[in-house]
Each structure stands twice: as C-alpha cells, then as structure tokens.
N, CA, C and O atoms as a GROMACS GRO file, in nm:
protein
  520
    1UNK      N    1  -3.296   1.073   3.689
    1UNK     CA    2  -3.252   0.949   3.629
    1UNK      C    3  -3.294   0.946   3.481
    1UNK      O    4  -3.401   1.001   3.456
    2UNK      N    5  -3.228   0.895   3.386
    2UNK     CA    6  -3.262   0.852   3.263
    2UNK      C    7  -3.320   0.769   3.229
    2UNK      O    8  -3.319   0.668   3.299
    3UNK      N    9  -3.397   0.769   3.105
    3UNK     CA   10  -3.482   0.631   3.055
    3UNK      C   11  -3.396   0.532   3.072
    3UNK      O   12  -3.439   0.433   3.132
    4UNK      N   13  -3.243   0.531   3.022
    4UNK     CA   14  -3.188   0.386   3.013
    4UNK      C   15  -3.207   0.310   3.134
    4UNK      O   16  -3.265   0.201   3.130
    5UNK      N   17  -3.142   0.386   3.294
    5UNK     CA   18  -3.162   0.333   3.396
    5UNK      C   19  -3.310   0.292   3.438
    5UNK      O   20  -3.318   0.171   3.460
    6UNK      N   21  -3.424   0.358   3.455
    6UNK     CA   22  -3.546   0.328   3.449
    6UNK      C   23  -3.515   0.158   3.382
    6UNK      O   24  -3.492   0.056   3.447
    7UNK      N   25  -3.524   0.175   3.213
    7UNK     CA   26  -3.528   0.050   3.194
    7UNK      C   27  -3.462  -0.075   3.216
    7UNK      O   28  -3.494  -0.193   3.199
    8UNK      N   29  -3.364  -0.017   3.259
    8UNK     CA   30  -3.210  -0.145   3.286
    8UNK      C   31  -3.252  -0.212   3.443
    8UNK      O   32  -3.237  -0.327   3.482
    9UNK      N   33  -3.304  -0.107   3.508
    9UNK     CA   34  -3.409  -0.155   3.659
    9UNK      C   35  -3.497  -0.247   3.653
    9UNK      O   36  -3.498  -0.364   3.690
   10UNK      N   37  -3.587  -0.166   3.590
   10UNK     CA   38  -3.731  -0.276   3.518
   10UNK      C   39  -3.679  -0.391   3.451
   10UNK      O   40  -3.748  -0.493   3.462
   11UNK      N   41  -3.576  -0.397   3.385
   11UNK     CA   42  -3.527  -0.543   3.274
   11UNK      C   43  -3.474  -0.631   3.419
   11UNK      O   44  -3.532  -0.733   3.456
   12UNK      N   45  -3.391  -0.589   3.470
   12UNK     CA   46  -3.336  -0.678   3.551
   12UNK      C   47  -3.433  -0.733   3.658
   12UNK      O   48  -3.428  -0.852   3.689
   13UNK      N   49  -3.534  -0.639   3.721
   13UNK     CA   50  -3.597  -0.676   3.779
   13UNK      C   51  -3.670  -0.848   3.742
   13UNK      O   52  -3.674  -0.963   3.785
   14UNK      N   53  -3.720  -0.759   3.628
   14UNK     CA   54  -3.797  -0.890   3.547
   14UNK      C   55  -3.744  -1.066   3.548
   14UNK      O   56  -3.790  -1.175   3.583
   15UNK      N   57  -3.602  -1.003   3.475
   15UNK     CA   58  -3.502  -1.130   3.452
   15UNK      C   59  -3.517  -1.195   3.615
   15UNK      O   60  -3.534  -1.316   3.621
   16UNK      N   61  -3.514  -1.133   3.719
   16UNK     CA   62  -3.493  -1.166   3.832
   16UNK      C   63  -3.674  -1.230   3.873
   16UNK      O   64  -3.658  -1.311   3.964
   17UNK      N   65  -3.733  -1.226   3.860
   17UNK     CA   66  -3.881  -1.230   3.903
   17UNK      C   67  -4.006  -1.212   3.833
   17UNK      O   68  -4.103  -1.155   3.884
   18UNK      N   69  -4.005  -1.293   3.642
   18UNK     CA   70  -4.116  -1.253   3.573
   18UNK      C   71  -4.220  -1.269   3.580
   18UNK      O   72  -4.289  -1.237   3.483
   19UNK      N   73  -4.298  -1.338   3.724
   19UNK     CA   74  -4.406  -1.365   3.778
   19UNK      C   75  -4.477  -1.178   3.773
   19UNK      O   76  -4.589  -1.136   3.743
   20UNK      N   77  -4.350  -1.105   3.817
   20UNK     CA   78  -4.361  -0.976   3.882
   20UNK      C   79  -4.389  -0.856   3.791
   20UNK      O   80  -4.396  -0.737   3.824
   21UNK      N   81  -4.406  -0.915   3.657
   21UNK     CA   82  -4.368  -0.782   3.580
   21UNK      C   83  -4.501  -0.669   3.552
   21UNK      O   84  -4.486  -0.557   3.503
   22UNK      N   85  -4.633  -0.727   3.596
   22UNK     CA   86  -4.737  -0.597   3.570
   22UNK      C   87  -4.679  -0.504   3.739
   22UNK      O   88  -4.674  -0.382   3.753
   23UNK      N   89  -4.644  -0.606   3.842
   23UNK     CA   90  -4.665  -0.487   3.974
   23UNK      C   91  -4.526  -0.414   3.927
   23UNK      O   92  -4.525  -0.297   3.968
   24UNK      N   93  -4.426  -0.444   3.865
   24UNK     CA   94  -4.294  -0.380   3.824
   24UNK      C   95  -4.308  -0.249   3.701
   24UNK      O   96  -4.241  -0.147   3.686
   25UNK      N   97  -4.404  -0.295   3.639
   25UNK     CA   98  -4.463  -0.149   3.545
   25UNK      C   99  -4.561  -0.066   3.570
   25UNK      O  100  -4.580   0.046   3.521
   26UNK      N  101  -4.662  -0.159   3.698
   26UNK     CA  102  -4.712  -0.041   3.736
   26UNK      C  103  -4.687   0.059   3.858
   26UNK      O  104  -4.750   0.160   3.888
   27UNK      N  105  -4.533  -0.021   3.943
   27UNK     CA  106  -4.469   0.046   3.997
   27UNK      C  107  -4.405   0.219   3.931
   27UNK      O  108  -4.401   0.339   3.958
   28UNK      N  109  -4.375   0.138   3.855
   28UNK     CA  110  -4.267   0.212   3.743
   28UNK      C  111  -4.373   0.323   3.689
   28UNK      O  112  -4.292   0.411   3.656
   29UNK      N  113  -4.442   0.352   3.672
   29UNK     CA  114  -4.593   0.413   3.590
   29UNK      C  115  -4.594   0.534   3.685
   29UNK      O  116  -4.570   0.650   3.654
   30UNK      N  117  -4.626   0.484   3.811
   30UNK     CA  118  -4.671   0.516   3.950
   30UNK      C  119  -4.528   0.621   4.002
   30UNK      O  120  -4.561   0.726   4.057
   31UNK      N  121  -4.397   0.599   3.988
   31UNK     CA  122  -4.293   0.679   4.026
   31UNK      C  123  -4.285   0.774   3.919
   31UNK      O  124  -4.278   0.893   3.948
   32UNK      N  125  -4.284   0.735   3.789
   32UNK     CA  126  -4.278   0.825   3.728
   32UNK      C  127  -4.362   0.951   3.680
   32UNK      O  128  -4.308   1.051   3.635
   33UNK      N  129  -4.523   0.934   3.695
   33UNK     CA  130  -4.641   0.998   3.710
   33UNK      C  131  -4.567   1.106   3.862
   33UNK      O  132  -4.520   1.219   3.850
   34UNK      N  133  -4.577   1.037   3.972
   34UNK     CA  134  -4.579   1.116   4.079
   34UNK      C  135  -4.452   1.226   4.111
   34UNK      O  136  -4.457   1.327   4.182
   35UNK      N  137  -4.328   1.170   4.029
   35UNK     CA  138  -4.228   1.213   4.026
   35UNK      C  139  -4.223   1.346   3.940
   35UNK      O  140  -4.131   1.427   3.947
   36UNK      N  141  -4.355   1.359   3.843
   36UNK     CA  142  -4.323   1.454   3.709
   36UNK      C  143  -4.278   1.466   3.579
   36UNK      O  144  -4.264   1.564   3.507
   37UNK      N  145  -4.249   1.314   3.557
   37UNK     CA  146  -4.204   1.238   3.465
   37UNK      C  147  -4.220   1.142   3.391
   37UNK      O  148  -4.142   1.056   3.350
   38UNK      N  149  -4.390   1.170   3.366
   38UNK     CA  150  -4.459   1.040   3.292
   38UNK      C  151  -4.387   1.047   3.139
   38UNK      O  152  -4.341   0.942   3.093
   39UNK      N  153  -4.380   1.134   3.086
   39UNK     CA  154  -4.361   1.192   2.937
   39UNK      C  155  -4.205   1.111   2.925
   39UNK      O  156  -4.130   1.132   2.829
   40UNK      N  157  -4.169   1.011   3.044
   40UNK     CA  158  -3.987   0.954   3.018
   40UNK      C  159  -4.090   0.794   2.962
   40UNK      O  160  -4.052   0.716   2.876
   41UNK      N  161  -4.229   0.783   3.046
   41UNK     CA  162  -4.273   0.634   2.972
   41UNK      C  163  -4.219   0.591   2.829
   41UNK      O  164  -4.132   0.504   2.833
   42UNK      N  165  -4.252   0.630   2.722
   42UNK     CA  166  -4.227   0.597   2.592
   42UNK      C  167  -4.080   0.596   2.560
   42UNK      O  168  -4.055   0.530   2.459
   43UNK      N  169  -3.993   0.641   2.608
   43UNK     CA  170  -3.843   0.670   2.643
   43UNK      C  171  -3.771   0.535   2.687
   43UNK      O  172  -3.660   0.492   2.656
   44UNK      N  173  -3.875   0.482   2.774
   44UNK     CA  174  -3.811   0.419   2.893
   44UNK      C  175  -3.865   0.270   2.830
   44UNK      O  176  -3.787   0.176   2.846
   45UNK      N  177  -3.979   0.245   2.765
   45UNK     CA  178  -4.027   0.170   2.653
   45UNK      C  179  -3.893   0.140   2.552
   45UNK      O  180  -3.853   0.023   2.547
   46UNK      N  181  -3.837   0.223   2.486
   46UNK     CA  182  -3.757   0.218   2.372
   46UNK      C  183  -3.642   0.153   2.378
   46UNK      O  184  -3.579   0.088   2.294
   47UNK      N  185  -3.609   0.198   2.563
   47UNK     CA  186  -3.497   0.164   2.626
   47UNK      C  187  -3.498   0.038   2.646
   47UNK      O  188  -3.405  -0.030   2.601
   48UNK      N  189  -3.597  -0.019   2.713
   48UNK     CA  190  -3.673  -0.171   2.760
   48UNK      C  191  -3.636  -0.266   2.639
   48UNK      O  192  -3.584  -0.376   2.653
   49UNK      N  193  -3.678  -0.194   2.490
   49UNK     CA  194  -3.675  -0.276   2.393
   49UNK      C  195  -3.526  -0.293   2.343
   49UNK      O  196  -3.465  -0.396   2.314
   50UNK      N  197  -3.497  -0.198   2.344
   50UNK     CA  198  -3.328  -0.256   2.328
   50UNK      C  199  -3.260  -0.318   2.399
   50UNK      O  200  -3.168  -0.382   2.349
   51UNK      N  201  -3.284  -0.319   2.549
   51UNK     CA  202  -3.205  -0.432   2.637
   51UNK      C  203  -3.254  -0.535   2.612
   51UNK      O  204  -3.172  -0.625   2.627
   52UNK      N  205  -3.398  -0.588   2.564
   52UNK     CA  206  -3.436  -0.715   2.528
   52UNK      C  207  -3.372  -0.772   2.400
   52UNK      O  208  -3.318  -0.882   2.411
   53UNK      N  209  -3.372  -0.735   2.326
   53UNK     CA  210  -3.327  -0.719   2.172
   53UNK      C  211  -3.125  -0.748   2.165
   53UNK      O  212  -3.047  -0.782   2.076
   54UNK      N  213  -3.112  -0.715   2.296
   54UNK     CA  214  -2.976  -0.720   2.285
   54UNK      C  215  -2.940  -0.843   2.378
   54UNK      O  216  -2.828  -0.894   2.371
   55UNK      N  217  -3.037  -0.890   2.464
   55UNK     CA  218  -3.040  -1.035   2.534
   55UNK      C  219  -3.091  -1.170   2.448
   55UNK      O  220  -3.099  -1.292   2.461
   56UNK      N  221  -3.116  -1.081   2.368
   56UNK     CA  222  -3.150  -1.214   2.280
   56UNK      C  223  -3.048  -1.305   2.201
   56UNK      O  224  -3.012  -1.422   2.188
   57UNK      N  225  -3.020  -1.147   2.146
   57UNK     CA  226  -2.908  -1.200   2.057
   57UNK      C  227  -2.763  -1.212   2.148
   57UNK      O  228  -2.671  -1.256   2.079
   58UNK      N  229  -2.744  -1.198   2.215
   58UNK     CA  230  -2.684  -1.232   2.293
   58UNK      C  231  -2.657  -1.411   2.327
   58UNK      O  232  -2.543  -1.457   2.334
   59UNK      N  233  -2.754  -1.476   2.340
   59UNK     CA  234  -2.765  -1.595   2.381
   59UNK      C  235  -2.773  -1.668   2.275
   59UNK      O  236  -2.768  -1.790   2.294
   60UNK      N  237  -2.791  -1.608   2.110
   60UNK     CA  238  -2.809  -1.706   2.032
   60UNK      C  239  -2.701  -1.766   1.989
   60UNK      O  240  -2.617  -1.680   1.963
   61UNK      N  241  -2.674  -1.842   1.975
   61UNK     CA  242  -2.584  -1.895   1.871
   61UNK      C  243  -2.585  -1.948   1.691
   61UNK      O  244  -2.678  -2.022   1.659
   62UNK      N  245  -2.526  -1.926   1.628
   62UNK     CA  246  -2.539  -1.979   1.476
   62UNK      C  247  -2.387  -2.077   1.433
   62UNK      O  248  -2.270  -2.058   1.398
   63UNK      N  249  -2.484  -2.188   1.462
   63UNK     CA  250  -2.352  -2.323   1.393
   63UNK      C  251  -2.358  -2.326   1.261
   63UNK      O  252  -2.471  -2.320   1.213
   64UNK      N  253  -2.252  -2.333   1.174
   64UNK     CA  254  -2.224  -2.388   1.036
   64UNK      C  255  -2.194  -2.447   0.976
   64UNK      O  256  -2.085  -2.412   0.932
   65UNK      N  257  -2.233  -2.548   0.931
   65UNK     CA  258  -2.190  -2.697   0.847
   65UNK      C  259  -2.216  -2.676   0.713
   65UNK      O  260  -2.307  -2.606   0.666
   66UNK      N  261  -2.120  -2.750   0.644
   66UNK     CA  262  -2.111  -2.826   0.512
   66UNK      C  263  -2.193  -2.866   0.451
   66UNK      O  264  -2.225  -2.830   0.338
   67UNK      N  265  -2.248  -2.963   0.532
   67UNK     CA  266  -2.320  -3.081   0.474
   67UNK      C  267  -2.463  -3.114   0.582
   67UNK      O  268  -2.470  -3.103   0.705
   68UNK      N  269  -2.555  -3.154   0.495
   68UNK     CA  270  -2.672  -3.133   0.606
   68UNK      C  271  -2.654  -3.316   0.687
   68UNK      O  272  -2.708  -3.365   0.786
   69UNK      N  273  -2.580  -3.358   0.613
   69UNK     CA  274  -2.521  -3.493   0.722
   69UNK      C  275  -2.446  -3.442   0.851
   69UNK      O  276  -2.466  -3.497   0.960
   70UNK      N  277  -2.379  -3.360   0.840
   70UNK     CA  278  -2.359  -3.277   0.992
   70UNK      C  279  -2.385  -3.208   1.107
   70UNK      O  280  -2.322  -3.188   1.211
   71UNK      N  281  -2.511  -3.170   1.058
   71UNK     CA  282  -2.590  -3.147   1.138
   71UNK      C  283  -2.592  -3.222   1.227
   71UNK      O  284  -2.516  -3.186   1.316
   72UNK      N  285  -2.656  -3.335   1.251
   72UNK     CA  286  -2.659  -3.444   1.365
   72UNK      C  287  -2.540  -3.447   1.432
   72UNK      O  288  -2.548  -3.493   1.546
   73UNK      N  289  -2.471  -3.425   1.407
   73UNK     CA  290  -2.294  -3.420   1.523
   73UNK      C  291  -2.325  -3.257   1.592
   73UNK      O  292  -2.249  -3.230   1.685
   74UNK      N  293  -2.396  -3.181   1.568
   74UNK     CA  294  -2.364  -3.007   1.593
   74UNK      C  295  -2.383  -3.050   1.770
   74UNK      O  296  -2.288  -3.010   1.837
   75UNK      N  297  -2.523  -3.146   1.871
   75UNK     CA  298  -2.537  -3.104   1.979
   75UNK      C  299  -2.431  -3.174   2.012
   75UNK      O  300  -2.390  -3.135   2.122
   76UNK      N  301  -2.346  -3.289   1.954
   76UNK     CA  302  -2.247  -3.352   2.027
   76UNK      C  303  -2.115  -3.297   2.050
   76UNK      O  304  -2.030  -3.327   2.134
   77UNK      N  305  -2.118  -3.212   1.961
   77UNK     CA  306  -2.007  -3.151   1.934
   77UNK      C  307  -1.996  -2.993   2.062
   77UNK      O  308  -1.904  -2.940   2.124
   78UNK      N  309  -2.123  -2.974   2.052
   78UNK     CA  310  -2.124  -2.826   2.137
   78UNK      C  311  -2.160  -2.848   2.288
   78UNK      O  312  -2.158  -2.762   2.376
   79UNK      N  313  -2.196  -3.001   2.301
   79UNK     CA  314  -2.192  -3.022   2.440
   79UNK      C  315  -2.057  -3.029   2.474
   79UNK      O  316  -2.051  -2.955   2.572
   80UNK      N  317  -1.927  -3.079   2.452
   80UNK     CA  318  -1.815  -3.019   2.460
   80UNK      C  319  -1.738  -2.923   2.491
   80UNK      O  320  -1.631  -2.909   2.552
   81UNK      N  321  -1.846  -2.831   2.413
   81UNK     CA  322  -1.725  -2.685   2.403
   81UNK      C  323  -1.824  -2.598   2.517
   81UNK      O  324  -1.937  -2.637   2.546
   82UNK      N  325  -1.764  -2.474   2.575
   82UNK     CA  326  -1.784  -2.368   2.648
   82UNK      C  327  -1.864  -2.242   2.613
   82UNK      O  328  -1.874  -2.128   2.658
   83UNK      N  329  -1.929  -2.331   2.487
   83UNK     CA  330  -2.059  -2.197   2.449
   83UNK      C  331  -2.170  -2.217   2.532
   83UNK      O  332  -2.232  -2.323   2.530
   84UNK      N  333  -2.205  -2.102   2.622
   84UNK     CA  334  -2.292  -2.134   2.735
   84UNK      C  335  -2.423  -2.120   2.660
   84UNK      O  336  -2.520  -2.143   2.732
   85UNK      N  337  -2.458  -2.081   2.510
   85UNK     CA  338  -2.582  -2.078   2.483
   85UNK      C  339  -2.642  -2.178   2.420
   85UNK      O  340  -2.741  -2.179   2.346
   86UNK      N  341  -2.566  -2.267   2.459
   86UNK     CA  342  -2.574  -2.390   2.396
   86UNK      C  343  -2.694  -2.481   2.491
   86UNK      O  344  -2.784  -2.550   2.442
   87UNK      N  345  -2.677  -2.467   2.593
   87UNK     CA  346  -2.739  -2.470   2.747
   87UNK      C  347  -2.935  -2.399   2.728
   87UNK      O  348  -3.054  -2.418   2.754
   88UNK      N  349  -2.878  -2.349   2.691
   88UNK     CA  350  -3.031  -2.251   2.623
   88UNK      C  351  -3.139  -2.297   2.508
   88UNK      O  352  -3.256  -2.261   2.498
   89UNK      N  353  -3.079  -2.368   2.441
   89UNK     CA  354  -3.131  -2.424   2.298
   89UNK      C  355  -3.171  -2.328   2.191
   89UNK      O  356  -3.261  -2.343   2.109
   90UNK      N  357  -3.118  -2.261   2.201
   90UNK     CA  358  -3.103  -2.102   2.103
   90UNK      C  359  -3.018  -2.128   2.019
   90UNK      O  360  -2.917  -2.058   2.026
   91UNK      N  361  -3.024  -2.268   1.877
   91UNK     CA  362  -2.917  -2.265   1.815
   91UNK      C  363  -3.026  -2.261   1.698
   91UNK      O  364  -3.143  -2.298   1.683
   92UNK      N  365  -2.888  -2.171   1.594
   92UNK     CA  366  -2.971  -2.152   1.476
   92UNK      C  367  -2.872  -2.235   1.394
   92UNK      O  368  -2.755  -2.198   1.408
   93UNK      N  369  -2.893  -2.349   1.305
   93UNK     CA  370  -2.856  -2.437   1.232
   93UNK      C  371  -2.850  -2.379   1.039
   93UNK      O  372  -2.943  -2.358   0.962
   94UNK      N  373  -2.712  -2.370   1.018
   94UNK     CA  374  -2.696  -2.359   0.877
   94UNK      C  375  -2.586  -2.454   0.772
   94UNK      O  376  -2.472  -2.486   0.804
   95UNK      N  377  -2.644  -2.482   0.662
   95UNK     CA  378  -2.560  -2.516   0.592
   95UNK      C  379  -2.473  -2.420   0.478
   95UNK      O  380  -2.522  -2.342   0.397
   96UNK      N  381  -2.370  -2.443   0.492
   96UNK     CA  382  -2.295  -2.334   0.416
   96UNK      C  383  -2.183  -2.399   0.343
   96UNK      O  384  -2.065  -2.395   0.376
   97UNK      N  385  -2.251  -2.478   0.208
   97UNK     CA  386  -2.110  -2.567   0.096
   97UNK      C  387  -2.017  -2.495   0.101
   97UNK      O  388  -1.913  -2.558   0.119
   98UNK      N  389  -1.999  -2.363   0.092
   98UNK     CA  390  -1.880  -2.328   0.078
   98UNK      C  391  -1.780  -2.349   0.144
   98UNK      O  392  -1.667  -2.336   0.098
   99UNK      N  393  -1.811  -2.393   0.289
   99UNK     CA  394  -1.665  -2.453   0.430
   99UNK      C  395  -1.631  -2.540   0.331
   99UNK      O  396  -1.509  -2.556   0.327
  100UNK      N  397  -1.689  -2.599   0.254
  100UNK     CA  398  -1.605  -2.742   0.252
  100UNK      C  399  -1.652  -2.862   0.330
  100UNK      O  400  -1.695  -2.971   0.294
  101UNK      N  401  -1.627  -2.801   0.470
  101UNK     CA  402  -1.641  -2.918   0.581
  101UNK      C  403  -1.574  -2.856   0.668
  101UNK      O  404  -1.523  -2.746   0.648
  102UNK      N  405  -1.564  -2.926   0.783
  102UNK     CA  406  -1.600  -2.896   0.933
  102UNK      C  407  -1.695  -2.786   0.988
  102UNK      O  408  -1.805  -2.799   0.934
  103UNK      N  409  -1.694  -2.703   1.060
  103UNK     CA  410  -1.781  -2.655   1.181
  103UNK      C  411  -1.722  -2.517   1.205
  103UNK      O  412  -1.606  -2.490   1.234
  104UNK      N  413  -1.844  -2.418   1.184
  104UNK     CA  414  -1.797  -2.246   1.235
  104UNK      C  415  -1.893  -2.223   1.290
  104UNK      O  416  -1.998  -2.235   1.226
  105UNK      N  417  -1.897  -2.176   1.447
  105UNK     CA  418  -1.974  -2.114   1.536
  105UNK      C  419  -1.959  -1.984   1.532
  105UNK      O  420  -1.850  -1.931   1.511
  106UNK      N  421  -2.089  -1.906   1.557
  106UNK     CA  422  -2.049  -1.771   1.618
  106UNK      C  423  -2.147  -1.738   1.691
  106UNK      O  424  -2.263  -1.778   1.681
  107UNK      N  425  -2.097  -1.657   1.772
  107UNK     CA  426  -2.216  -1.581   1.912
  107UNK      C  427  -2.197  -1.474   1.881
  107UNK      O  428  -2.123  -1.433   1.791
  108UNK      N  429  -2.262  -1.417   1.952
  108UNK     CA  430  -2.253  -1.213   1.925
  108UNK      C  431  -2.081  -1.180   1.975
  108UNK      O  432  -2.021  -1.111   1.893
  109UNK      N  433  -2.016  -1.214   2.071
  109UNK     CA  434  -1.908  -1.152   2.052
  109UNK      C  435  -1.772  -1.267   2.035
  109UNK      O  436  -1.664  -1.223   2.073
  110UNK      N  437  -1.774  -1.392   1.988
  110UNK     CA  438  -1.699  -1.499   1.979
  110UNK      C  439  -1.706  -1.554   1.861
  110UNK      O  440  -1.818  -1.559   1.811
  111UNK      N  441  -1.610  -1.601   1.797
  111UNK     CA  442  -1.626  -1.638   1.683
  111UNK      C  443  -1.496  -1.781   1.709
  111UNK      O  444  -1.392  -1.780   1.774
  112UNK      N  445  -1.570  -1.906   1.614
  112UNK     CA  446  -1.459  -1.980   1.634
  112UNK      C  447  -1.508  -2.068   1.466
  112UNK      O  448  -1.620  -2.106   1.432
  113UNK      N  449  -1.400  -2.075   1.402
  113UNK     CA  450  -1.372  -2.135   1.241
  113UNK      C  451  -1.298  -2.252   1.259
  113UNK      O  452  -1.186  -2.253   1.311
  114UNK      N  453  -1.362  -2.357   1.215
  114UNK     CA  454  -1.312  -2.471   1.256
  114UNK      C  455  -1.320  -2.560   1.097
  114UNK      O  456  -1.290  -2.677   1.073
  115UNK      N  457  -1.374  -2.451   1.006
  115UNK     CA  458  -1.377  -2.546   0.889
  115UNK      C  459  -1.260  -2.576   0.795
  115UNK      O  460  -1.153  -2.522   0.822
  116UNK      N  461  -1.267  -2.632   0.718
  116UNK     CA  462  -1.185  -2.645   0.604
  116UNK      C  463  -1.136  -2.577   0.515
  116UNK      O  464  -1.023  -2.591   0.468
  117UNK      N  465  -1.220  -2.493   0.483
  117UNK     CA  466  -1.226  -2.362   0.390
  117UNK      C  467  -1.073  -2.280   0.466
  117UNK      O  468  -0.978  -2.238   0.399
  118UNK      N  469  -1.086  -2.271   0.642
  118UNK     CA  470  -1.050  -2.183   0.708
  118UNK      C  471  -0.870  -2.204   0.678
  118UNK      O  472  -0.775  -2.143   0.629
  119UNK      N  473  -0.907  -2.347   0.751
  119UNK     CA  474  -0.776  -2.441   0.751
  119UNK      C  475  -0.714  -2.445   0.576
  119UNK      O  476  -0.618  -2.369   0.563
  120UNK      N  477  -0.741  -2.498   0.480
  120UNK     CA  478  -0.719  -2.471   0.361
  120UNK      C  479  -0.640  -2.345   0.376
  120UNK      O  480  -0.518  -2.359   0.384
  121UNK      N  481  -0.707  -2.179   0.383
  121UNK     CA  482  -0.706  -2.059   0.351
  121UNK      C  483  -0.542  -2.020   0.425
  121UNK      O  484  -0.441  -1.977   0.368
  122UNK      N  485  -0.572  -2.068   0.632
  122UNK     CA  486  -0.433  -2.082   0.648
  122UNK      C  487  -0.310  -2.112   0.595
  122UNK      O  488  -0.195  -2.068   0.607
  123UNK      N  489  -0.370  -2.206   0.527
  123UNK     CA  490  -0.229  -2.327   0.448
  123UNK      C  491  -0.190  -2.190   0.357
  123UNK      O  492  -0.107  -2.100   0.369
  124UNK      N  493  -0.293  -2.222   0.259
  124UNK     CA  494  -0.240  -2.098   0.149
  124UNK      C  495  -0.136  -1.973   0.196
  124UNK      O  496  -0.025  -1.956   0.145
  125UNK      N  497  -0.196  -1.881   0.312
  125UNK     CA  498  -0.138  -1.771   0.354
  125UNK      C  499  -0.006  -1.801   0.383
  125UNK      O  500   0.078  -1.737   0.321
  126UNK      N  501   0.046  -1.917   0.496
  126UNK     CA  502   0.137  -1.987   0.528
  126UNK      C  503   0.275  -1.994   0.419
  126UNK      O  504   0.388  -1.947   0.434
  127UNK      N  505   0.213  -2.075   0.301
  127UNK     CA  506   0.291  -2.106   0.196
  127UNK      C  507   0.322  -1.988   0.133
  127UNK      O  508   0.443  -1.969   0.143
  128UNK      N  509   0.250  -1.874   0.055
  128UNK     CA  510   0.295  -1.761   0.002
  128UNK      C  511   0.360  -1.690   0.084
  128UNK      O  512   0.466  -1.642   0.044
  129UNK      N  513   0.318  -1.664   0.218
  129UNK     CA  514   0.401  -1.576   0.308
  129UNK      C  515   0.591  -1.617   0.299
  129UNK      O  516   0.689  -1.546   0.322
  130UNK      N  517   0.578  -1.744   0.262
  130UNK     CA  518   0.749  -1.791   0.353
  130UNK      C  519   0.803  -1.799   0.184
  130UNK      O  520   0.919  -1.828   0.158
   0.00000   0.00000   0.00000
C-alpha cells in the first residue's frame, strides 16, 4: 500500500471518530513497524497533511462586498443560498470597492458573481458584441 492510502485511512478514520486518533496512529505505527515499513511514517505524515490542508480549504468560503455596510446582509443572504459551508462558519469576509456593489462568493470549486462590476461588464460585452 502507499503513503496516500495509509493516510486517506487514518484521515477518514479520524473525521469519523476524533476521540480515536492516538489508538489510530498508534495502530498505524504498529502495522507499519511490523509490516517492514516504518521508513513510509514520514511519507504517510506528508500525505495526512495534505488531505487536511485540502479539507480545509475546501469548506471555506470567501464573500465579497462593496461596502463594509454590507457586510451585515452576508449571513442573511447565505442562509438562502446552497453553500453548505456556510453551515460551518468558515466565512472569510472582504471588502472589495472595486464590485461597485452587490455580492461575489467563492468556494474552492464554485464561483458565483453577483456584483455590479460583473453585471455592468456583461452589459458592456452584450452591447459591443451586437
């Protein structure tokens, strides 16, 4: 087996039961010592850290407003919508004058532009195109 699997075992385990995680590494210690394969530990470490690293960001979200008066609408607004990391409280809050105004979310693989800038930019493309 490879470090990744080793660690993708151990991660899930965890996610599943973090009460569990010294008897889960020193499980893990213990198979791989007896197996002949302690020297995959630091491997399997590296591996561990990137599935964490990639659950993180995973769940975060980054909202974008205008105006720091908008802010206060961001949880009303995202209790609404179908960003499940919203649920999490993993929101990172920015202001960015340049929208203009309204609201751009993004998650690691979703993106949604809801500002003005965006809408504006449409218009423009719209009009020169025709």
């Amino acid at each position: 087996m490879t470090p990744r699997i080793y660690a993708k075992a151990l991660f899930e385990s965890v996610i599943a039961h973090p009460q569990h995680l010294p008897l889960y590494v020193k499980n893990l210690k213990s198979k791989l010592k007896t197996g002949g394969k302690k020297e995959l530990l630091a491997s399997v470490a590296k591996e561990l850290y990137v599935l964490i690293t990639q659950k993180e960001h995973q769940e975060k979200i980054t909202v974008s407003v205008a105006h720091e008066k908008d802010v206060s609408g961001i949880k009303n607004f995202l209790s609404q919508t179908p960003f499940t990391a919203y649920q999490n409280g993993k929101i990172e809050k920015k202001i960015n004058p340049h929208l203009v105004g309204g609201i751009r979310i993004e998650t690691w693989d979703k993106r949604f532009d809801g500002s003005y800038k965006r809408k504006l930019l449409n218009l423009y493309d719209t009009l020169i195109t025709k």
